[in-house]
N, C-alpha and C positions, 0 to 999 in steps of 0.2 A: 145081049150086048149092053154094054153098060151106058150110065143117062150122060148124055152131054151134060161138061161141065155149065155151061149157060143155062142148061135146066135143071140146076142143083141149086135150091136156095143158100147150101151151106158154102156153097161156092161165091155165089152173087153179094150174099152176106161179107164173106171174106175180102173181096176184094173192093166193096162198096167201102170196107173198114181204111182200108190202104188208101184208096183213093184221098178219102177223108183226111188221115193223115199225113198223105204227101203236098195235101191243099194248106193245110195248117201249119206247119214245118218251117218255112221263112218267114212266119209271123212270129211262133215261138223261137223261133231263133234268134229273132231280133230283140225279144224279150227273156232272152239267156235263158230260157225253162223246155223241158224236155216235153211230149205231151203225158206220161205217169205226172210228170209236176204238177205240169195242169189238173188233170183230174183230182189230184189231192187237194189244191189249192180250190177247188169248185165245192169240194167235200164240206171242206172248211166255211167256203160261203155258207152253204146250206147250216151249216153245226159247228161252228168256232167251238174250241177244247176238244173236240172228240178225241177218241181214244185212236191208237193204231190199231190196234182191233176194229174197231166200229168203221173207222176209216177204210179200213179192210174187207170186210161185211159187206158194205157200201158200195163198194167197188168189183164186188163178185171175186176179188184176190184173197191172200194167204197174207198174213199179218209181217213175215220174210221177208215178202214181195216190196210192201208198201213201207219196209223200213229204211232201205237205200234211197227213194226218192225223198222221201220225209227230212233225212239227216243232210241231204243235198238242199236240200228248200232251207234247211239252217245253216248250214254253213252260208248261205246266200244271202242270211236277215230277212229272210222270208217268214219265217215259221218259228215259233221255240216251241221247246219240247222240254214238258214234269210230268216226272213222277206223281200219282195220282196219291195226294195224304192218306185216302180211305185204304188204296189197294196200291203197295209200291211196285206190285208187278204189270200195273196198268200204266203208261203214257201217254198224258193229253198233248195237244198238238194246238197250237195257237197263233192264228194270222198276226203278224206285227202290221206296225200302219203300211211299210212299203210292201209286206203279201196283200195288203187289203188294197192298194191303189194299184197294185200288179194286175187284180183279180178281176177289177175295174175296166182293164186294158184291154186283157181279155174277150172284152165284148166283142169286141173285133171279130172273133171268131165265126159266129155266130151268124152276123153280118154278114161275112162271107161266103159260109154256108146258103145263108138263105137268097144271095144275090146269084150264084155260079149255080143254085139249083135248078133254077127255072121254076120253081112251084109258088105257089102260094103261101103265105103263113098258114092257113086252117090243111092245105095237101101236104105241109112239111108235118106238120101235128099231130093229122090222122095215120102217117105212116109209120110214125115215132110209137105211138100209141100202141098200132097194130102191130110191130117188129117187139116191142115190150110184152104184148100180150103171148107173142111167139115165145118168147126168152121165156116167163112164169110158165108156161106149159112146159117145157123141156128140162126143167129145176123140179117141176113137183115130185 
C-alpha cells in the first residue's frame, strides 16, 4: 500500500514550498517582481556582479532558467547586465540603487514568514538548517 501523502516528506516539502509562495505573492506583486526576481535579486545582495552562471549555481537552476528573470529585473532598472572583459561569454549581473532599495523592501518577507509561522527565531533557524542538511545529502 503506498505512504500517505502526509507521510512523504517529498510531499510536506512541496507543499510547505507553495504555501510559502502563496504567502509571499501580494507582497511581490505590489513590488512588481515575480518570486525567480526575488531570489536573483537576494543572489545579488549576497554577491553584487555575479555571473548568470554563479547566479545559477546558487540557485540550484540552469543558467536558461535564470536568464528570463535576469533580463526582466533589467528591463525594470532593476539589474544591468556586462559582459565579463576577461570572458565575453560570461555575464555579470549588477544591483542598480532602485534593485538595492527594492531588496531592502524585501525584508518584508521575511517578517512575514517569521510572524504567520508561530515559531521562534532559533525554531525558524534550526529547521532551515536541518531541511539544508536534507537538500546536501540528496545533491551528494
Amino acid at each position: 500500500m503506498p505512504i500517505p501523502l502526509d507521510d512523504q516528506i517529498c510531499f510536506t516539502l512541496y507543499a510547505t514550498s507553495m504555501a510559502i509562495n502563496r504567502t509571499y505573492k501580494p507582497m511581490l506583486d505590489a513590488m512588481g517582481i515575480t518570486y525567480p526576481q526575488y531570489l536573483v535579486l537576494s543572489v545579488l545582495g549576497e554577491n553584487d556582479g555575479a555571473t548568470v552562471g554563479a547566479i545559477a549555481q546558487r540557485l540550484f537552476l540552469e543558467s536558461s532558467t535564470v536568464t528570463p528573470p535576469v533580463k526582466r529585473l533589467e528591463q525594470a532598472g532593476l539589474v544591468t547586465r556586462q559582459r565579463s572583459a576577461e570572458d565575453e561569454r560570461q555575464v555579470q549581473v549588477r544591483l542598480t540603487d532602485a534593485g538595492r532599495a527594492l531588496l531592502t523592501e524585501c525584508d518584508c518577507l521575511g517578517q512575514t514568514m517569521f510572524a504567520r509561522s508561530g515559531m521562534t527565531a532559533e525554531q525558524l533557524d534550526d529547521l532551515n538548517h536541518r531541511v539544508q542538511g536534507l537538500r546536501a545529502k540528496l545533491v551528494e
